[in-house]
C-alpha positions as CSV (number, residue, x, y, z in Angstrom):
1,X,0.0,0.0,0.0
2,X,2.8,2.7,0.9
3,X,3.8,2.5,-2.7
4,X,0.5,3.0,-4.4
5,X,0.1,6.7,-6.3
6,X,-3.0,8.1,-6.9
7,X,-3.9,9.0,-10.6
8,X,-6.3,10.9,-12.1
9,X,-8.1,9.1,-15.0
10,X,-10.8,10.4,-17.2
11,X,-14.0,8.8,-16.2
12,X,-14.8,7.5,-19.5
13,X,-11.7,4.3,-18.9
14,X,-12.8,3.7,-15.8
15,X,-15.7,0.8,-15.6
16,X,-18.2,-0.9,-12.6
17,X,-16.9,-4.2,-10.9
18,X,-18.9,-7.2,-12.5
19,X,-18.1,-8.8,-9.0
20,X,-19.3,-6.1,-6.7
21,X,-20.0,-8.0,-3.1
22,X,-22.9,-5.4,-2.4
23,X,-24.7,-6.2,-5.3
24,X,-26.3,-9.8,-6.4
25,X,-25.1,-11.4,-9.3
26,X,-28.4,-10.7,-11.5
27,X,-27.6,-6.5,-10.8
28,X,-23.8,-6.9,-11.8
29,X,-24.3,-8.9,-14.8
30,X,-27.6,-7.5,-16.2
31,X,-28.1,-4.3,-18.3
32,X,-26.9,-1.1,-16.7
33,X,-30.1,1.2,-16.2
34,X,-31.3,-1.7,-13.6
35,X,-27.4,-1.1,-11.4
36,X,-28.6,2.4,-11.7
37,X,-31.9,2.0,-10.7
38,X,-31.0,0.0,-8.3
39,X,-28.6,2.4,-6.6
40,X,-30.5,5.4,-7.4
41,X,-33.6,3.5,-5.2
42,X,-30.9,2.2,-2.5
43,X,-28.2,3.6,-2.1
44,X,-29.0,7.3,-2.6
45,X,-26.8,7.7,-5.4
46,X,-28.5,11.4,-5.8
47,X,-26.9,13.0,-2.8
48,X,-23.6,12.1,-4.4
49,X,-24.7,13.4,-8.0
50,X,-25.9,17.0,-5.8
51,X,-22.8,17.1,-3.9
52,X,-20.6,16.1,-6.5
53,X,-22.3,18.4,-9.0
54,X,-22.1,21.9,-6.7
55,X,-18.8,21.3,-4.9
56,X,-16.9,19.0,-7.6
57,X,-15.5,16.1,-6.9
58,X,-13.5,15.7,-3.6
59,X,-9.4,14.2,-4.5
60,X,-9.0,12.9,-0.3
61,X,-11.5,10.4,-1.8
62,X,-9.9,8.5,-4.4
63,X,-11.7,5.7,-6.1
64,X,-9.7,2.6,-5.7
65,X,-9.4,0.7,-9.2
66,X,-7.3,-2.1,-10.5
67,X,-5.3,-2.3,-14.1
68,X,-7.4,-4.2,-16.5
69,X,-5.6,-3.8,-20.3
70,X,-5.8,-0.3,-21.1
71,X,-9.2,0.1,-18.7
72,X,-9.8,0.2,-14.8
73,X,-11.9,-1.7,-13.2
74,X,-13.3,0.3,-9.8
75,X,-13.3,-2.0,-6.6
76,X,-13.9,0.6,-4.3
77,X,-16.0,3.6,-5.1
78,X,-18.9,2.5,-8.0
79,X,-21.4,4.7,-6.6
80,X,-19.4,7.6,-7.2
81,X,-18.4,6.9,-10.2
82,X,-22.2,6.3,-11.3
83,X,-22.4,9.8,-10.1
84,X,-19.3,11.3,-12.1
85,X,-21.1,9.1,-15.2
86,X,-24.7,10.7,-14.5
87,X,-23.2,13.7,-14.4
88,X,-21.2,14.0,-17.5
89,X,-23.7,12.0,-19.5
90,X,-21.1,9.0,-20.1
91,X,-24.5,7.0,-18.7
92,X,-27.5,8.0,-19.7
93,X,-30.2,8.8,-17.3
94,X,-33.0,5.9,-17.1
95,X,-36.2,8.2,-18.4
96,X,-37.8,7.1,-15.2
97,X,-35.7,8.5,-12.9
98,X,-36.4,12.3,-13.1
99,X,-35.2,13.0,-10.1
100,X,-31.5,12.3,-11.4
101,X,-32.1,14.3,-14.5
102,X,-32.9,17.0,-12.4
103,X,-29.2,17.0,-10.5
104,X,-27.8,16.9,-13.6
105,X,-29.3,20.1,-14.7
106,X,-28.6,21.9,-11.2
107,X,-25.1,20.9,-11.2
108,X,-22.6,23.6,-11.8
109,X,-19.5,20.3,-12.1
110,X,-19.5,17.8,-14.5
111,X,-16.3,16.0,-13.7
112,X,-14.7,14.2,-16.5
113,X,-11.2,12.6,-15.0
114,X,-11.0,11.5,-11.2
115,X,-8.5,10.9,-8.8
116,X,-7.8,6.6,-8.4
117,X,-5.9,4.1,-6.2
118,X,-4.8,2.0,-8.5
119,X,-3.4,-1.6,-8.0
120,X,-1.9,-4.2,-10.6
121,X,-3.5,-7.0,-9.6
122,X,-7.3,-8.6,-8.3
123,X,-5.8,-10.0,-4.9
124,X,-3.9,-6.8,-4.0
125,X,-6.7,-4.7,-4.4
126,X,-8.7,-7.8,-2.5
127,X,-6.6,-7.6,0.5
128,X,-7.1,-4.0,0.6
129,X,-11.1,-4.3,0.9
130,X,-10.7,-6.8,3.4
131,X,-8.5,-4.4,5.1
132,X,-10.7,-1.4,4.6
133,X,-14.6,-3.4,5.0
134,X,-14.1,-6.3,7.2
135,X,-11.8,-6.0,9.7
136,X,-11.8,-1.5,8.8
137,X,-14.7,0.7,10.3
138,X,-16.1,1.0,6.9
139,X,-17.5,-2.7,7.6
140,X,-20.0,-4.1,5.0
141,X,-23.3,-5.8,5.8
142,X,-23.1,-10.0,6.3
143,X,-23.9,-10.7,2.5
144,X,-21.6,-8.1,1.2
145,X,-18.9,-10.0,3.7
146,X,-20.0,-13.7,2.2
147,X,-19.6,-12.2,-1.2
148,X,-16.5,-11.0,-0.8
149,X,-15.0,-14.4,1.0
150,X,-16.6,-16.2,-2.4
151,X,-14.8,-14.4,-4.2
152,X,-11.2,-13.9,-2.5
153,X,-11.6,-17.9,-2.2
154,X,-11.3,-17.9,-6.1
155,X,-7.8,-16.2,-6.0
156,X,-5.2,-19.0,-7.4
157,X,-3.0,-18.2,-3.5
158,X,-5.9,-20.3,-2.4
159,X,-6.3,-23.0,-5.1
160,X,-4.1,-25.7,-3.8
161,X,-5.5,-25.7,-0.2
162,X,-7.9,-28.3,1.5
163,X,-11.3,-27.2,2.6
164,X,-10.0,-27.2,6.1
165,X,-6.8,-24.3,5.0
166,X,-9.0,-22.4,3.0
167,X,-11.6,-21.8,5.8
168,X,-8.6,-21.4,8.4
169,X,-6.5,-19.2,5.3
170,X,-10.1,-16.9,4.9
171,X,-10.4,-16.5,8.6
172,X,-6.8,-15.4,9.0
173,X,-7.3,-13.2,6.7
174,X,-10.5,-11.3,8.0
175,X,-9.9,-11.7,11.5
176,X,-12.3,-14.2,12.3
177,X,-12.8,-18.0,12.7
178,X,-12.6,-20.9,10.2
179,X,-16.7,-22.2,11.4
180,X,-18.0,-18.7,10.7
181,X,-16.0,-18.6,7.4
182,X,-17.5,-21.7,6.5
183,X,-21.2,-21.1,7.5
184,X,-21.1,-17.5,5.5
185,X,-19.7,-19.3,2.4
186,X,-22.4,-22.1,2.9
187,X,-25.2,-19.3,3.3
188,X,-24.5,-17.9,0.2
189,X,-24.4,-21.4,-1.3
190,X,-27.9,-21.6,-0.9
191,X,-29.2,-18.4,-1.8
192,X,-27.6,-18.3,-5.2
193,X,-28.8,-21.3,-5.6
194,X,-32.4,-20.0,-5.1
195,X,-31.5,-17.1,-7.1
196,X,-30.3,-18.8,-10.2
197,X,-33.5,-20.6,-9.9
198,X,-35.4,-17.1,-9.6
199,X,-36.2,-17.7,-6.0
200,X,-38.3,-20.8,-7.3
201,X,-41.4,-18.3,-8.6
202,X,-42.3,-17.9,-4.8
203,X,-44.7,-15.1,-4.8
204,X,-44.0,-11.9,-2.8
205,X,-40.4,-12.4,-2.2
206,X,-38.2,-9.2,-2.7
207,X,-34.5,-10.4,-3.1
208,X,-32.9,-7.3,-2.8
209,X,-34.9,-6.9,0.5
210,X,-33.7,-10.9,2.0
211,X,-32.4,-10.2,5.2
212,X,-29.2,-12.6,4.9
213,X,-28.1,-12.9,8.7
214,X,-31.9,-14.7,8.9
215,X,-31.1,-17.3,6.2
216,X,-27.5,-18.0,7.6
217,X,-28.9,-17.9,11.3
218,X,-31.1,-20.5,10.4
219,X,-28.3,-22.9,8.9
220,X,-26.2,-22.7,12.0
221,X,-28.8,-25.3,13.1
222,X,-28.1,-28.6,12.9
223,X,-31.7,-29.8,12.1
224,X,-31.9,-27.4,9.3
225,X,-29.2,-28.2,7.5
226,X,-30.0,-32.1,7.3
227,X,-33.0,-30.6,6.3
228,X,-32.4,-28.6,2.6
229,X,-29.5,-31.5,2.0
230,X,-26.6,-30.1,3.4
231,X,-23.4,-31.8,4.7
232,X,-22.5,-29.3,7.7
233,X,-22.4,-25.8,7.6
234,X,-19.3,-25.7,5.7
235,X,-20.9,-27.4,3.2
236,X,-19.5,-24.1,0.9
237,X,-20.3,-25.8,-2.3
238,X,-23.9,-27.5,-1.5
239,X,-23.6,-30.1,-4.6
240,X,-26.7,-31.8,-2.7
241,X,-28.6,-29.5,-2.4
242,X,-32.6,-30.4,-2.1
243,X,-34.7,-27.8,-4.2
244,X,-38.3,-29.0,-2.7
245,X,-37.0,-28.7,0.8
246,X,-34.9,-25.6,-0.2
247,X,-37.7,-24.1,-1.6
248,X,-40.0,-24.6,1.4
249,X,-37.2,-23.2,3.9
250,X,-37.3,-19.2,1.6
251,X,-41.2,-19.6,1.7
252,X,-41.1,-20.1,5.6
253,X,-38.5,-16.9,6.0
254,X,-39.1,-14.6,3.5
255,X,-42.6,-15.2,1.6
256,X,-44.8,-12.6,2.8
257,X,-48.8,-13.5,3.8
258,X,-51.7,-11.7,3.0
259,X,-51.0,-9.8,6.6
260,X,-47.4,-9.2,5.5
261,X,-45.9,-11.7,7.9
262,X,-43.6,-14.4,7.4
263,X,-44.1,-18.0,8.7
264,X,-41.1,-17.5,10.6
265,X,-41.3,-14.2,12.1
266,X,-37.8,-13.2,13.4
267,X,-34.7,-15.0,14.1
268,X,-35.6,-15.7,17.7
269,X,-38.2,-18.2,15.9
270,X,-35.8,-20.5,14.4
271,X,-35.0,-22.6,17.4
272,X,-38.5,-23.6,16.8
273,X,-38.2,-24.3,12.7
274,X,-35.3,-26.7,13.5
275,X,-37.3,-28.4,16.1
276,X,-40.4,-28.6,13.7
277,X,-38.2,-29.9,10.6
278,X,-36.9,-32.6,12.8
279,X,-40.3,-34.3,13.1
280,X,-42.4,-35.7,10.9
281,X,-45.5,-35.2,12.5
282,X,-44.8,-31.2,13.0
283,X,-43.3,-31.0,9.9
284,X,-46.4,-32.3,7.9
285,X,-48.7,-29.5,10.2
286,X,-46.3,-26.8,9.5
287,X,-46.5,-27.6,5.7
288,X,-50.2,-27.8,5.5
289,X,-51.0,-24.9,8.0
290,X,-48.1,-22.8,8.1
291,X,-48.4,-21.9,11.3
292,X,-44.9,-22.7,13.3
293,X,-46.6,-22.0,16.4
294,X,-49.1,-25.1,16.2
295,X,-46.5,-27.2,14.3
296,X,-43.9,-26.3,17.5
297,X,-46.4,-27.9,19.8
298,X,-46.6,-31.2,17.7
299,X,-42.6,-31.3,18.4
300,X,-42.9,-33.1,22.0
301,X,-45.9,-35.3,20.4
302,X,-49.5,-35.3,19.5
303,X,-50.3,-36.5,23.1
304,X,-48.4,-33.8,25.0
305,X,-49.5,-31.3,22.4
306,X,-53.0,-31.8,23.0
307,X,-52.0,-31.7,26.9
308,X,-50.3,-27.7,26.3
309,X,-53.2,-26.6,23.8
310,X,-55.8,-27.6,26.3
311,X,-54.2,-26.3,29.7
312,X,-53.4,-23.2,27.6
313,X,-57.1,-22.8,26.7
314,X,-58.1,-23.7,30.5
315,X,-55.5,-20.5,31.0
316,X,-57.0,-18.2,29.3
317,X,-60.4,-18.8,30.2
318,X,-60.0,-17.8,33.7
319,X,-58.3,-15.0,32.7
320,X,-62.1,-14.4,30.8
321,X,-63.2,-15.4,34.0
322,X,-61.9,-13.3,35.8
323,X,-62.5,-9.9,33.7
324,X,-66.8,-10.7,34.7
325,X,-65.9,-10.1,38.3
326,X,-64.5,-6.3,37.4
327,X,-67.7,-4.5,37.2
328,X,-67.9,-5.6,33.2
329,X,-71.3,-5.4,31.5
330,X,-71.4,-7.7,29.2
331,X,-72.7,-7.4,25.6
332,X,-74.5,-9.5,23.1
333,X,-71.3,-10.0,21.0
334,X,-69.9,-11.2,24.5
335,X,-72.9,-13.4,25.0
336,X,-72.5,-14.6,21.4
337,X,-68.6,-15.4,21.7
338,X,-69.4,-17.4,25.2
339,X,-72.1,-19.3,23.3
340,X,-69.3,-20.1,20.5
341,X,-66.6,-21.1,23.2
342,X,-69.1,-23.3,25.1
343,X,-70.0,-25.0,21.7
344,X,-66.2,-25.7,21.1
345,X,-65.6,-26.5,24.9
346,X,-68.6,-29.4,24.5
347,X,-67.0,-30.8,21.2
348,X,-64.0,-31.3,22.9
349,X,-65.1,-33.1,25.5
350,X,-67.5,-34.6,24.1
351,X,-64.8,-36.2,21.0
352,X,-62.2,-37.0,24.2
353,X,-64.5,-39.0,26.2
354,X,-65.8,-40.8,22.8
355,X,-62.6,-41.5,21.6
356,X,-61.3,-42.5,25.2
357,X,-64.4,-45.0,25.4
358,X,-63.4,-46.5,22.1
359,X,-60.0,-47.6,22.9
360,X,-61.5,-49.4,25.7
């Protein structure tokens, strides 16, 4: 690093990184009015298009780009240089976005060279983002992290190693451990996997919305990863990989109901998908109801189920119970919902004692 230079290169050499770890593949590799939609809707690439276009652009913030032939690629800095591009019409402005169109009329600077870090070669500049996002105070969210390990595990340094030295070679290098390594790598396993498969047509999933930590949460349990056909959690190619099961594990986290909830709700619910996947019996409730609350209590068995449901129910009623002693006039509706309750109380009973007679 204390040898690098900075350079100041017109804009129009310098390109976006195809491998950019905060964007998916299908951004990086599809047409380039989606990368700028995309960062104009996320990652408010018109403050830097208004600040760039009244002040010019700052040189203490150098883009950080690596030799490719007689172009650059930029590793570190592509929303700014989207910005510099708006802004000099190198990229045109999607029609849609009139909001950018307008910066670019406002802006007294229209920048046509700026200032670079350049390196020679992929793994330098790799080891520099590692520096600078992982273990720096400019750290990157958890898929941006497994992205980046995917593809620093690609550098030929790295090609001769077991599984075992390349988890404990990655962890080295961002300051962690060889299991968490292993787990992120395996996490994005499986969501490529759905995403090359367009997220298996599930309705009302928003990938650029999939909260990542919740999907790699859920594979640091054992029962889960037997599950979708994994080995272990370093499992970082997933050649066995079940789709059915696969695709039922992205409904449960991230396909949104009617109500806009999710089978699982949060990540404190997962301890409870790993015990429903385990069993059969909750497993087949869960799938047919899709409510992990009711397939949970199937876990310990239909019997003890029952047992829960029931003194649960007795519970609550004498909290009802108790709300008639606080000077509480009752209504019709209340009379009606007693009426229902007393009708469902009887058929219980009524089916327990039958069936309990029977298996005499």
């Amino acid at each position: 690093m204390s040898d690098k230079t900075v350079e100041l290169i017109p804009s129009n050499l310098l390109d976006f990184d195809p491998e950019n770890p905060r964007f998916p593949r299908a951004i990086n590799e599809g047409p380039i009015d989606k990368l700028i939609e995309r960062m104009a809707r996320e990652e408010r690439i018109i403050e830097l298009m208004e600040s760039i276009g009244q002040q010019g652009y700052f040189p203490g913030e150098p883009l950080v780009a690596v030799r490719n032939g007689k172009r650059y690629i930029v590793a570190e800095g592509n929303r700014r240089l989207a910005a510099i591009k708006l802004l000099n019409g190198q990229l045109p402005i999607p029609p849609r976005l009139k909001s950018l169109q307008e910066a670019k009329d406002q802006a007294r600077e229209h920048p046509t060279s700026v200032p670079c870090l350049v390196f020679d070669e992929h793994a330098e500049v790799l080891h520099y983002l590692g520096y600078r996002h992982i273990t720096g105070v400019k750290a990157w969210k958890p898929l941006a992290k497994a992205r980046y390990l995917n593809r620093l595990r690609q550098q030929p340094m790295y090609s001769q190693l077991s599984q075992d030295g390349l988890l404990a070679a990655l962890a080295r290098e961002i300051g962690s451990k060889p299991y968490y390594v292993g787990q992120m790598l395996t996490s994005l396993a499986v969501l490529e996997f759905a995403g090359d498969r367009g997220y298996f047509g599930i309705q009302r999933i928003d990938p650029d919305r999939l909260d990542f930590s919740l999907l790699s949460t859920a594979l640091s349990y054992e029962n889960v990863i037997k599950f979708v056909g994994l080995g272990s959690r370093r499992d970082i190619d997933a050649p066995d990989l079940l789709e059915q099961e696969t695709v039922e594990l992205f409904t449960w986290l991230y396909a949104q109901r009617d109500d806009g909830t999710t089978v699982v709700p949060e990540s404190r619910a997962l301890d409870k998908l790993a015990r429903v996947v385990a069993s059969p019996e909750a497993l087949a409730e869960l799938r047919e109801s899709h409510d992990l609350e009711g397939a949970d209590r199937l876990t310990a068995g239909p019997a003890e189920a029952l047992e829960k449901a029931l003194a649960d129910a007795n519970k609550v009623l004498g909290e009802v119970f108790k709300l008639l002693g606080k000077h509480l006039h009752p209504t019709a509706s209340h009379q009606s919902a007693a009426d229902d309750v007393a009708d469902i109380a009887r058929s219980i009973r009524n089916l327990i004692r039958d069936r309990r007679e029977d298996g005499r």
